[in-house]
LODO-488591 format. One line per 4 residues: number of its first residue (from 1); their letters; for each residue x, y, z of C-alpha. Coordinates in nm, 4 decimals. Example, Ala and Ser with C-alpha at 12.3 -4.5 7.8 and 13.67 -1.06 7.14 Angstrom:
# LODO-488591
1	as	1.2300/-0.4500/0.7800 ~ 1.3670/-0.1060/0.7140;
END
This chain:
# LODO-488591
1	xxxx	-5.1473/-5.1361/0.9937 ~ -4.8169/-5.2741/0.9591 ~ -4.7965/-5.1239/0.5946 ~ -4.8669/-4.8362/0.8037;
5	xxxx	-4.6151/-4.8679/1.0754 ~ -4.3471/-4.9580/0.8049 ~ -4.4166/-4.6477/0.5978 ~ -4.3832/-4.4276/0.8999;
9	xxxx	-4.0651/-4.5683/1.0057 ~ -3.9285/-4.5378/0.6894 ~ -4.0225/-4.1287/0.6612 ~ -3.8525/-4.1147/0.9858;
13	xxxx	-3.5473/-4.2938/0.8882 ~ -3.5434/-4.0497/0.5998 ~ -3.5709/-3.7375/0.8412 ~ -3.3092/-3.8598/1.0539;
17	xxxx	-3.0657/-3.9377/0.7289 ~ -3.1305/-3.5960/0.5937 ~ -3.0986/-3.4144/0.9470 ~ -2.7699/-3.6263/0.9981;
21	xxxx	-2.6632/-3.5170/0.6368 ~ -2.7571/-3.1792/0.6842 ~ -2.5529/-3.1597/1.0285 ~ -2.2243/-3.3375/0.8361;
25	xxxx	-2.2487/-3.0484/0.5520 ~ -2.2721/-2.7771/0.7785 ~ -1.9848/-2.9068/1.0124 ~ -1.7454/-2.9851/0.7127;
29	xxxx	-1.8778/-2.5989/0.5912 ~ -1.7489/-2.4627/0.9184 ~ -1.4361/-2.6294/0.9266 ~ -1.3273/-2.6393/0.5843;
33	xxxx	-1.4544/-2.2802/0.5369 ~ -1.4053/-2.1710/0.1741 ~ -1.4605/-1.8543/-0.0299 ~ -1.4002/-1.7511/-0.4139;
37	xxxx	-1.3052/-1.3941/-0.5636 ~ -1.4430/-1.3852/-0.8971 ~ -1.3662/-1.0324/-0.9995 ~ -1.1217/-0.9629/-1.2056;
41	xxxx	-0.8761/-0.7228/-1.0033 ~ -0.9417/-0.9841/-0.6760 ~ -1.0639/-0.6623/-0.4860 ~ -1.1639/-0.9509/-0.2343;
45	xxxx	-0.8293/-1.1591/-0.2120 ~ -0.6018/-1.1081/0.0939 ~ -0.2255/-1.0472/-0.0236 ~ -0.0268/-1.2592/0.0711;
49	xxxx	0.1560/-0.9668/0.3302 ~ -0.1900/-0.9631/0.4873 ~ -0.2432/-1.3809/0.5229 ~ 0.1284/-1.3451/0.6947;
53	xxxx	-0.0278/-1.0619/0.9484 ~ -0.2843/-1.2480/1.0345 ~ -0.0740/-1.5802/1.0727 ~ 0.1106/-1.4316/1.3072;
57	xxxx	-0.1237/-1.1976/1.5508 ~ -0.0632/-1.2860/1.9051 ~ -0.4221/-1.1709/2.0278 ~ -0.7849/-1.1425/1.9842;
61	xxxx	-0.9434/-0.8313/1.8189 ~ -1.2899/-0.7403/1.7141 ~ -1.3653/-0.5249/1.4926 ~ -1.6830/-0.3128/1.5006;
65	xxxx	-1.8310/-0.1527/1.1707 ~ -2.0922/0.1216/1.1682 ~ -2.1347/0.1996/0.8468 ~ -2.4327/0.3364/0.6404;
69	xxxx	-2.5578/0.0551/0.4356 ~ -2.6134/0.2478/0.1534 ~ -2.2551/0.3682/0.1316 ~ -2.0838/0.3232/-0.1725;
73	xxxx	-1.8077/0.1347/-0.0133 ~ -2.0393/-0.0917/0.1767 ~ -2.0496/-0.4158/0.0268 ~ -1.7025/-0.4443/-0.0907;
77	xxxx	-1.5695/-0.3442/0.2928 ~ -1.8211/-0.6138/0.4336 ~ -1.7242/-0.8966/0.1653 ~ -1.3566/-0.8210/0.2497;
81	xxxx	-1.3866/-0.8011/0.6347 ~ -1.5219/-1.1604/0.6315 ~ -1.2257/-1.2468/0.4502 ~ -1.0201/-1.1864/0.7099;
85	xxxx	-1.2803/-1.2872/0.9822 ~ -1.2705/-1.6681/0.7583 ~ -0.8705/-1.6232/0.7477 ~ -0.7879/-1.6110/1.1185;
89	xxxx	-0.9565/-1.7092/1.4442 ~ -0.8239/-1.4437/1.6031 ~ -1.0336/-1.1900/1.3776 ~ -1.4119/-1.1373/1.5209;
93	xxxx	-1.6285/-0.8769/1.2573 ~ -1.9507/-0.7414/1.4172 ~ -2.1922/-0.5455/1.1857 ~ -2.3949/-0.3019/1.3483;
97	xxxx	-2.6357/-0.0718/1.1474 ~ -2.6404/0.2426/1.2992 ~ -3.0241/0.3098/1.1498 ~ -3.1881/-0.0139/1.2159;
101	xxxx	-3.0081/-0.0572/1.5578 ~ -2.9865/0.2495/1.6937 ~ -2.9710/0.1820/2.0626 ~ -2.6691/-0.0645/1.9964;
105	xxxx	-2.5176/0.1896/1.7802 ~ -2.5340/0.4723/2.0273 ~ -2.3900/0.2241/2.3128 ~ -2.0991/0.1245/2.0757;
109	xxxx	-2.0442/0.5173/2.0140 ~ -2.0009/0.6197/2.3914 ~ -1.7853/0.2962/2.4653 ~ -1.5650/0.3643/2.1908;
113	xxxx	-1.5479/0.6987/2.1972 ~ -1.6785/0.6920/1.7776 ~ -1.6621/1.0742/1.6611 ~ -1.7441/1.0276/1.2876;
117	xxxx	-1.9965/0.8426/1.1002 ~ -1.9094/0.5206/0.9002 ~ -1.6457/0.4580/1.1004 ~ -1.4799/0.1306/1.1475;
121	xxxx	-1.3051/0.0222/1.5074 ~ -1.0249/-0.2390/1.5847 ~ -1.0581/-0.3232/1.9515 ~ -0.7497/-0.5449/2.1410;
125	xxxx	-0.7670/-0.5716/2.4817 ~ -0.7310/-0.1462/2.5731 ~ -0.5617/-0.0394/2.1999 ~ -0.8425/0.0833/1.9668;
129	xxxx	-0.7489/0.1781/1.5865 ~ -1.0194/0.4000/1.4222 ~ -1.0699/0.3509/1.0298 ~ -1.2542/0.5703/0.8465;
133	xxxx	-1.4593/0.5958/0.4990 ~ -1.2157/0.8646/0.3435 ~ -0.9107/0.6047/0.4392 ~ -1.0806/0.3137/0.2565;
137	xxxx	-1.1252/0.4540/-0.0817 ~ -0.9388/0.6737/-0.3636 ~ -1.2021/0.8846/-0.5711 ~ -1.2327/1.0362/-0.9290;
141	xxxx	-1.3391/1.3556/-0.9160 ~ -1.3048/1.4959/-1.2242 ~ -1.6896/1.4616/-1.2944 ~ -1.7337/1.7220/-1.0628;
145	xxxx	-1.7039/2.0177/-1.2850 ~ -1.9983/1.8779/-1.4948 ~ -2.2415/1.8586/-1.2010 ~ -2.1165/1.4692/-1.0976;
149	xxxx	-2.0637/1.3119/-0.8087 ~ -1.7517/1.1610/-0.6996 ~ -1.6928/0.8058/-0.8387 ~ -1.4816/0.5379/-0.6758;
153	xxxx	-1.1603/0.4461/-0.8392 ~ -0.9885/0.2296/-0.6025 ~ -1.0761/0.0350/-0.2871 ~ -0.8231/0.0618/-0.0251;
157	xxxx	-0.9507/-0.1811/0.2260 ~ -0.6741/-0.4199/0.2600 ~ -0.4136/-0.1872/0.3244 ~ -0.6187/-0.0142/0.5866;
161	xxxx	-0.7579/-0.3024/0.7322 ~ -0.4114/-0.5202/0.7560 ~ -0.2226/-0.1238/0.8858 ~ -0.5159/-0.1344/1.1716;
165	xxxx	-0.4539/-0.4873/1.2780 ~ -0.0789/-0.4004/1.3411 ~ -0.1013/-0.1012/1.5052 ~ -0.3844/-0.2770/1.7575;
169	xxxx	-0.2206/-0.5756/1.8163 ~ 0.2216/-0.5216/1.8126 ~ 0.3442/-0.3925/2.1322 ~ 0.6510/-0.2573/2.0337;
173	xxxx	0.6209/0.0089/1.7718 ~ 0.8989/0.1449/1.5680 ~ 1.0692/0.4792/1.5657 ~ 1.1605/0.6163/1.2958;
177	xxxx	1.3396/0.9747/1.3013 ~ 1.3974/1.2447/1.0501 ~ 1.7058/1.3623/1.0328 ~ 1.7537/1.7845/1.1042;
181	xxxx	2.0003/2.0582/1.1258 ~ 2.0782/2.1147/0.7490 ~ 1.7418/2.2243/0.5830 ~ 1.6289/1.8670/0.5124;
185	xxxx	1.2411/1.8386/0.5127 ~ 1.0506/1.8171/0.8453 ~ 0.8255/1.5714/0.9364 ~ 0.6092/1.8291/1.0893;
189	xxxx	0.5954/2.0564/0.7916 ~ 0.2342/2.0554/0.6150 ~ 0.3662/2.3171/0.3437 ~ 0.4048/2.1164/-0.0569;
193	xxxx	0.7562/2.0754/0.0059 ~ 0.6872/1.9039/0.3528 ~ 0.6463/1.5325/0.4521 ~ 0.3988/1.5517/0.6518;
197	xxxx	0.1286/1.3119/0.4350 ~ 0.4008/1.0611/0.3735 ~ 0.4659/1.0546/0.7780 ~ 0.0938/1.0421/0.8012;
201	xxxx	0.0878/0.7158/0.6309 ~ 0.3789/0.5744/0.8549 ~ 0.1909/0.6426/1.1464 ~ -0.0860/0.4378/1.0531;
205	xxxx	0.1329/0.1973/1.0228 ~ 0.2151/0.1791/1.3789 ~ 0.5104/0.3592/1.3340 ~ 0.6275/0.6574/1.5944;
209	xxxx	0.7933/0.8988/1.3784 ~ 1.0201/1.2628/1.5441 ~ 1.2627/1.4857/1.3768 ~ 1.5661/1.4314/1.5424;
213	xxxx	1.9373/1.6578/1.5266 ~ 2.2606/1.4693/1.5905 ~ 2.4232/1.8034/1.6645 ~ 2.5991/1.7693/2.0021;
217	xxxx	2.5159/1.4211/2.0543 ~ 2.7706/1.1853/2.0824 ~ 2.5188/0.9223/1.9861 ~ 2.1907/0.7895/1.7885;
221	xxxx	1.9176/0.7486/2.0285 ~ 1.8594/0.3957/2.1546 ~ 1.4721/0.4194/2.0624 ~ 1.5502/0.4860/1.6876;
225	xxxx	1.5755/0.2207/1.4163 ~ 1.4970/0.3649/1.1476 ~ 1.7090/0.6987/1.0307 ~ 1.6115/0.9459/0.7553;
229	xxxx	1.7709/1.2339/0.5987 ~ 1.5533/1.3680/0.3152 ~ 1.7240/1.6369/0.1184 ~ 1.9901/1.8236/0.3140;
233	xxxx	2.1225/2.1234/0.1530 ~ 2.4059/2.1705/0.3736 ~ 2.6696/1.9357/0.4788 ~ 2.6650/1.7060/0.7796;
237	xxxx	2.9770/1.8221/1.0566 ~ 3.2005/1.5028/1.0732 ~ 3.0748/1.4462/1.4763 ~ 2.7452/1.4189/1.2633;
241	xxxx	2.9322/1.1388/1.0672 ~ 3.1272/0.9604/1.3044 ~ 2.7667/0.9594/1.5190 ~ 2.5968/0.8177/1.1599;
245	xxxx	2.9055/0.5484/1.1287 ~ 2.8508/0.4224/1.5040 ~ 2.4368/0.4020/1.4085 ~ 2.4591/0.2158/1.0792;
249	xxxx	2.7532/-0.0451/1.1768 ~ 2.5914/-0.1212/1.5087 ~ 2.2954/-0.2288/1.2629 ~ 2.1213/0.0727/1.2241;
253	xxxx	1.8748/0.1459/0.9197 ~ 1.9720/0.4748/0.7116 ~ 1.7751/0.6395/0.4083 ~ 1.9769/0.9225/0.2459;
257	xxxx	1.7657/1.1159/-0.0295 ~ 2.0198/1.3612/-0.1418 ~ 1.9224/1.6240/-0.3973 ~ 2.1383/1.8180/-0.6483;
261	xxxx	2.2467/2.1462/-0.5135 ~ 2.3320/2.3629/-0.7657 ~ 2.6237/2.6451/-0.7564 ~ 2.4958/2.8667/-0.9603;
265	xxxx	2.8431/3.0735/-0.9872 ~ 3.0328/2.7460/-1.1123 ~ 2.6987/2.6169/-1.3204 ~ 2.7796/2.2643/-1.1394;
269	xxxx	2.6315/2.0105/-0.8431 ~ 2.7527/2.1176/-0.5013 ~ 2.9535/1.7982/-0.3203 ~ 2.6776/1.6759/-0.0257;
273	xxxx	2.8921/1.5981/0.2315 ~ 2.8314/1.2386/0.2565 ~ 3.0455/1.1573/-0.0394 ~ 3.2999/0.9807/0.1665;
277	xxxx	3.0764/0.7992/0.4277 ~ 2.8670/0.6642/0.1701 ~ 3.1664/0.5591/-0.0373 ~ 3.2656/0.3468/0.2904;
281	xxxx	2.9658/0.1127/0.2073 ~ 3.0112/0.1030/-0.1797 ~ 2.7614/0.3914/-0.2914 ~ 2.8736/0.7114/-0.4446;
285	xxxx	2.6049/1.0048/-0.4870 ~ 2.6674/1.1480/-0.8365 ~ 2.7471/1.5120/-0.9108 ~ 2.4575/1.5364/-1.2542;
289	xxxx	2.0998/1.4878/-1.3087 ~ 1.9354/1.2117/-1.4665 ~ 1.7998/1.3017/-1.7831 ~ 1.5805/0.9712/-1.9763;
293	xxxx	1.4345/1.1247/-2.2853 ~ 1.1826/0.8099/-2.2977 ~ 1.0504/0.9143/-1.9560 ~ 0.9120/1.2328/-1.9235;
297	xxxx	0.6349/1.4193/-1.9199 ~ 0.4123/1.6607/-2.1172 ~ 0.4932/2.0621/-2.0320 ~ 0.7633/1.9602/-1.8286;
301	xxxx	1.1454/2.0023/-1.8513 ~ 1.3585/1.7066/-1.9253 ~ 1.4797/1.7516/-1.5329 ~ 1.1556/1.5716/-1.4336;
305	xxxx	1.1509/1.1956/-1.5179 ~ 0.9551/0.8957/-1.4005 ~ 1.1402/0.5551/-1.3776 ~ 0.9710/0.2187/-1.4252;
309	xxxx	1.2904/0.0189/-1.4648 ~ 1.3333/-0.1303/-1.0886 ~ 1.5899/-0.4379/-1.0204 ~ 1.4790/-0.7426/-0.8154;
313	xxxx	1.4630/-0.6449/-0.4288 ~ 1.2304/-0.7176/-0.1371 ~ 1.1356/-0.3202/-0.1944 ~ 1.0525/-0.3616/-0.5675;
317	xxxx	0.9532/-0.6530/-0.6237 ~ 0.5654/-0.5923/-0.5232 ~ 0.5806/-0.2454/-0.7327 ~ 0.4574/-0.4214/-1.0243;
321	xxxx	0.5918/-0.1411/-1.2663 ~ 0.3842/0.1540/-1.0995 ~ 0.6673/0.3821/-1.1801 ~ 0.8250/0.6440/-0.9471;
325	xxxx	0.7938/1.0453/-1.0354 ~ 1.1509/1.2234/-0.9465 ~ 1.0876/1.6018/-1.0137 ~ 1.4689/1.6087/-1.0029;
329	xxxx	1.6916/1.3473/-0.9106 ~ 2.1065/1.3039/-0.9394 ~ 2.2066/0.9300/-1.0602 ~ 2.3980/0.7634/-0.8132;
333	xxxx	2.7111/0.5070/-0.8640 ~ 2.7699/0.1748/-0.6581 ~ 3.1449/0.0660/-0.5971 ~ 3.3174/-0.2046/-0.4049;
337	xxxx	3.1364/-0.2753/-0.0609 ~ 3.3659/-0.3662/0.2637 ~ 3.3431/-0.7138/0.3552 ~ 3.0398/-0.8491/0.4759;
341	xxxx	2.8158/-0.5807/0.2951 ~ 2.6455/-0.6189/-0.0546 ~ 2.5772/-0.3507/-0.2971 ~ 2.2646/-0.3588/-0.5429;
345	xxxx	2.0966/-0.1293/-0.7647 ~ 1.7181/-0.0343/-0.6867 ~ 1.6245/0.1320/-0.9953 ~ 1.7559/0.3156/-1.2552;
349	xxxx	1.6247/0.5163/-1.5705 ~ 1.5787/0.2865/-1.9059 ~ 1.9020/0.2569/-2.1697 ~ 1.8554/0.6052/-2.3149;
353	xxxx	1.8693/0.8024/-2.0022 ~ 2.2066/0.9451/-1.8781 ~ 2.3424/1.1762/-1.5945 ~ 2.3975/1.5044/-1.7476;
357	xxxx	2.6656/1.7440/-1.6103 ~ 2.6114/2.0284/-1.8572 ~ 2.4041/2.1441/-1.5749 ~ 2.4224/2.5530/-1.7591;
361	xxxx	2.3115/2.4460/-2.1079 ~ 1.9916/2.2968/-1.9027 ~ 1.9349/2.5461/-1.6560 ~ 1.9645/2.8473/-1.9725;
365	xxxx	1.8308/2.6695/-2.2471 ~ 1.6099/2.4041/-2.0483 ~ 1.7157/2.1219/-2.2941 ~ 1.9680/1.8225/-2.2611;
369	xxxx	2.1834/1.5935/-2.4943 ~ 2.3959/1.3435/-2.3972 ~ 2.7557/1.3965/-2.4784 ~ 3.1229/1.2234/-2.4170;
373	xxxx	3.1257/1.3797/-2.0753 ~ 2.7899/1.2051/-1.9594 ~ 2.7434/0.8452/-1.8217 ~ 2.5493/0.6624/-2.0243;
377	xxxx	2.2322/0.4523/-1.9268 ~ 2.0538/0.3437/-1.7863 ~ 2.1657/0.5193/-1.4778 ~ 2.0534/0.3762/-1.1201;
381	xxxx	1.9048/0.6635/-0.9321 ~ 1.8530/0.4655/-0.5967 ~ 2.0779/0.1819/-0.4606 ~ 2.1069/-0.0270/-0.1935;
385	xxxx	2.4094/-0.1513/0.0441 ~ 2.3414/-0.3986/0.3073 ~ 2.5511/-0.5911/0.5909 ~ 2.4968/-0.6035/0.9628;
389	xxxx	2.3001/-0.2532/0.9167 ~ 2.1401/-0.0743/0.6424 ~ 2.2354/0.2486/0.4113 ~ 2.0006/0.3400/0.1499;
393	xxxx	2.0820/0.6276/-0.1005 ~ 1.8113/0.7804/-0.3564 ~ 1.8872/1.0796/-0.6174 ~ 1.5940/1.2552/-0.5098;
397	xxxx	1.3711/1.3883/-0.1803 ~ 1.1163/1.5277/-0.3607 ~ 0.9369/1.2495/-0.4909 ~ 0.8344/1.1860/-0.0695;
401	xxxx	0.6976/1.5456/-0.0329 ~ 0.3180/1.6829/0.0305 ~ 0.3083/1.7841/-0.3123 ~ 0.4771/1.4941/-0.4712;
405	xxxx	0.4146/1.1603/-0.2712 ~ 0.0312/1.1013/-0.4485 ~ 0.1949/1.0962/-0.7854 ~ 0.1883/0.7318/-0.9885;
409	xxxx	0.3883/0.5023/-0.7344 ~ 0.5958/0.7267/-0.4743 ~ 0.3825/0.6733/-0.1556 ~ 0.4233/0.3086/-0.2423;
413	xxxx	0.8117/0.3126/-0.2998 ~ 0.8762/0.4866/0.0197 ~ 0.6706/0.3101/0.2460 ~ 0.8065/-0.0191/0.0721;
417	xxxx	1.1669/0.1456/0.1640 ~ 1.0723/0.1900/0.5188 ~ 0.9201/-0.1348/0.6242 ~ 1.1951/-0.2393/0.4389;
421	xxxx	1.4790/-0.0847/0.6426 ~ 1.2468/-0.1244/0.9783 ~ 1.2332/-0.5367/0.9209 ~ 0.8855/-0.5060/0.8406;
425	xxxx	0.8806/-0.6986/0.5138 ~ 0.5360/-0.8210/0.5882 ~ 0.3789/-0.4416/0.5255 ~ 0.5396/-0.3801/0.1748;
429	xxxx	0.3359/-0.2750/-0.0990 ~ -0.0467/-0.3487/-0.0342 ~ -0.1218/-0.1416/-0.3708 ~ -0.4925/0.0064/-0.3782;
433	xxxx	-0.6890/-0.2637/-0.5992 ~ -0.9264/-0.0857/-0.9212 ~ -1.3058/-0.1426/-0.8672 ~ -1.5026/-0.2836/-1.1388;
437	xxxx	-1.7351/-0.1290/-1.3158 ~ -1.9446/-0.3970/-1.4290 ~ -2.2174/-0.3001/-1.7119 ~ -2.4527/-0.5180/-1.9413;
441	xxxx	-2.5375/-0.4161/-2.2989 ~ -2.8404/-0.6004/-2.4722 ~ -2.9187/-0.5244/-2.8255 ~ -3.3157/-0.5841/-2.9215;
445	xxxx	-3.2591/-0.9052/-3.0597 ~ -3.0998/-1.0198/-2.7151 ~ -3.3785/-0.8691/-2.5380 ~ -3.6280/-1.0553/-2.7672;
449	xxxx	-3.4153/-1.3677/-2.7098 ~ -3.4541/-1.3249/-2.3301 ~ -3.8254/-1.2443/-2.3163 ~ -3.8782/-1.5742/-2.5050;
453	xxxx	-3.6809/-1.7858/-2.2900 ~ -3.8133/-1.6137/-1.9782 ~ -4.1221/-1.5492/-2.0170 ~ -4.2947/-1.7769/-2.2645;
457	xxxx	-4.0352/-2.0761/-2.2977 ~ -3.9877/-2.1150/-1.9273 ~ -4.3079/-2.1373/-1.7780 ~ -4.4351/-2.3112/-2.0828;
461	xxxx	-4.2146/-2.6515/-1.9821 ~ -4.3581/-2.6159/-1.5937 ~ -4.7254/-2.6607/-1.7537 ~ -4.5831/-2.9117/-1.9542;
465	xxxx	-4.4369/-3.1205/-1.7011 ~ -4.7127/-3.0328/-1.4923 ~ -4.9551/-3.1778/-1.6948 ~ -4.6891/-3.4669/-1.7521;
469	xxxx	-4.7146/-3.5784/-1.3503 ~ -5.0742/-3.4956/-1.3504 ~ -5.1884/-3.8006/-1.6555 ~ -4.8974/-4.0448/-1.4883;
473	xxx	-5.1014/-4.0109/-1.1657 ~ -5.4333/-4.0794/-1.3410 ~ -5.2938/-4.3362/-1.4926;
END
């Protein structure tokens, strides 16, 4: 009896060790939460912009996903939205499936006002941010002509997910405004040579983005911070400039994209107007093109380079060498900044490029060689000078425009250059991240390998260690 008694005690003692064991794993689990990315491209990993969002959000926001199951997107938007739900306790993920819980679904849809299927919500106190499968994903559809379906070539998540907590949880938004009055592009205009895809992608960054004229103001707006004027073709009135002056020194943010204007009677670049403002802050906008022989591309004229070369700044520095397509771009020159402003170079073509000014030889014969009269390379085509405000100048507006900004790395470089000028370091360059296509390839032998080892080998040692136990108990 007391055998008895002992024996029982003892299987209780276990019970209560393993149940006490059990209870210390899954408390050090929960508070020492960890996870691993094992793919190769870290489609899972937070950047380190996004760990800084979500260091520093100042509320609570759930975020509801109703999202077919069977979506293509699925898994990786789930895996990654419980990265951010382990990252911050401010972040609260709920999961409904809108087929198996269709009543919940339908309640969510009315409450939130949901107008689109696999849709994604942010919810913060009254600000709701809707996300959506075509913002989560870029596709490859060049299948389609065979009879194919659409194949994913880059997940997106991060950079929607981290633009949606922003926009949900910042009070103050920025305004940015586009600068009008001498045919520089409109924010408004949906035509190729518009912006209105790369304002698009501002906006969903929580910016609030208007064209804006300084004609017969005597000042910049006190909502603006952020100033752009993207390819003017006809020169700023100096009350424009004065008005521009007041702006940057009071620590303003400027972006100046400033084409070459040709004059076709005197074959050369038409002065922009800005020449000597800009030259008061130690940048100089350069009356050529830059040509880089190394850098174009097929069936186009040597007018139309991409540049890859950037120099280290907060705006490049995430780029990672996606280069930058210029359809046509003047080289720009830095000189001696005032005091308490710095100069630098933001990127410039490679060592054989130079900034042709035998513009009629290329327009006529649509070739270019460097000559005596040429600067040599490499040749910055967007720089840089910083003090109390901001002045940025780039060779080209083109590269920003409907029909332009998807190319190789533009929508990246001028987002990066507004968060930039905005003081919103913490949003540059959350690239797109490739999605693996995993595949395994067995020859026969490897399949012959396997079916031994699985099915023979395998259940072969249970019988044997089976009948192992069984003769040690008979014994």
């Amino acid at each position: 009896m007391r055998k008895k008694i002992w024996e029982t005690t003892n299987l209780g003692a276990a019970f209560l060790a393993a149940a006490v064991l059990l209870v210390g794993i899954n408390w050090i689990g929960f508070r020492h939460y960890k996870r691993w990315d094992l793919t190769q491209s870290k489609v899972y990993s937070l950047s380190e912009q996004s760990r800084n969002v979500l260091k520093g959000l100042p509320k609570d926001i759930t975020i509801y996903v109703l999202f077919d199951n069977q979506d293509v997107m699925y898994d990786n938007l789930k895996e990654l939205l419980h990265r951010y739900e382990a990252a911050s306790p401010r972040i609260r993920v709920k999961v409904i499936d809108p087929e198996k819980s269709m009543l919940e679904a339908k309640k969510l849809v009315e409450e939130l006002g949901i107008t689109q299927n696999n849709s994604i919500v942010f919810a913060c106190g009254d600000k709701k941010k809707f996300v959506y499968s075509t913002d989560l994903a870029e596709y490859d559809y060049s299948g389609m002509q065979f009879g194919q379906q659409p194949t994913l070539k880059a997940f997106k998540g991060e950079e929607a997910i981290t633009s949606a907590l922003l926009n949900v949880s910042e009070d103050h938004q920025v305004k940015v405004g586009f600068l009008q009055g001498h045919g520089e592009k409109s924010s408004t205009d949906f035509t190729p040579a518009g912006l209105n895809q790369a304002v698009e992608q501002l906006r969903k960054d929580n910016y609030i983005v208007e064209d804006v004229s300084l004609l017969g103001k005597p000042e910049v707006p006190a909502a603006f911070t952020v100033l752009a004027g993207m390819g003017p073709k006809t020169p700023p009135l100096p009350q424009e400039l004065d008005v521009l002056k007041i702006f940057v020194d009071g620590g303003g943010a400027l972006l100046l994209a400033l084409d070459p204007e040709f004059d076709m009677k005197a074959d050369t670049i038409k002065p922009t107007g800005f020449e000597d403002f800009l030259k008061g802050y130690g940048l100089i906008p350069d009356s050529d093109l830059a040509i880089d022989r190394g850098k174009t591309l097929p069936f186009f004229g040597p007018e139309v380079l991409y540049v890859d070369s950037f120099r280290a700044h907060a705006i490049t520095d995430k780029m990672q060498r996606v280069p930058v397509l210029l359809p046509i771009a003047r080289s720009v020159t830095t000189a001696t900044a005032p005091e308490g402003w710095k100069v630098q170079v933001l990127m410039e073509t490679s060592p054989d490029g130079w900034g042709e000014t035998d513009i009629k030889t290329l327009l006529e014969k649509k070739t270019a060689e460097p000559d005596a009269r040429d600067k040599k390379g490499p040749v910055p085509v967007a720089a840089i000078s910083e003090g109390k405000g901001k002045v940025l100048l780039i060779g080209d507006s083109d590269f920003a425009t409907n029909s332009q900004i998807q190319n190789l790395g533009n929508e990246t470089f001028f987002s990066n250059t507004i968060h930039y000028l905005a003081q919103r370091e913490k949003l540059i360059a959350i690239p797109p991240k490739p999605v693996e296509h995993v595949s395994l390839t067995l020859n026969g032998g490897q399949m012959r390998t396997i079916f031994i080892i699985v099915v023979l080998l395998m259940p072969a040692l249970a019988i044997a260690a089976g009948i192992f136990v069984w003769k040690l108990r008979r014994a």
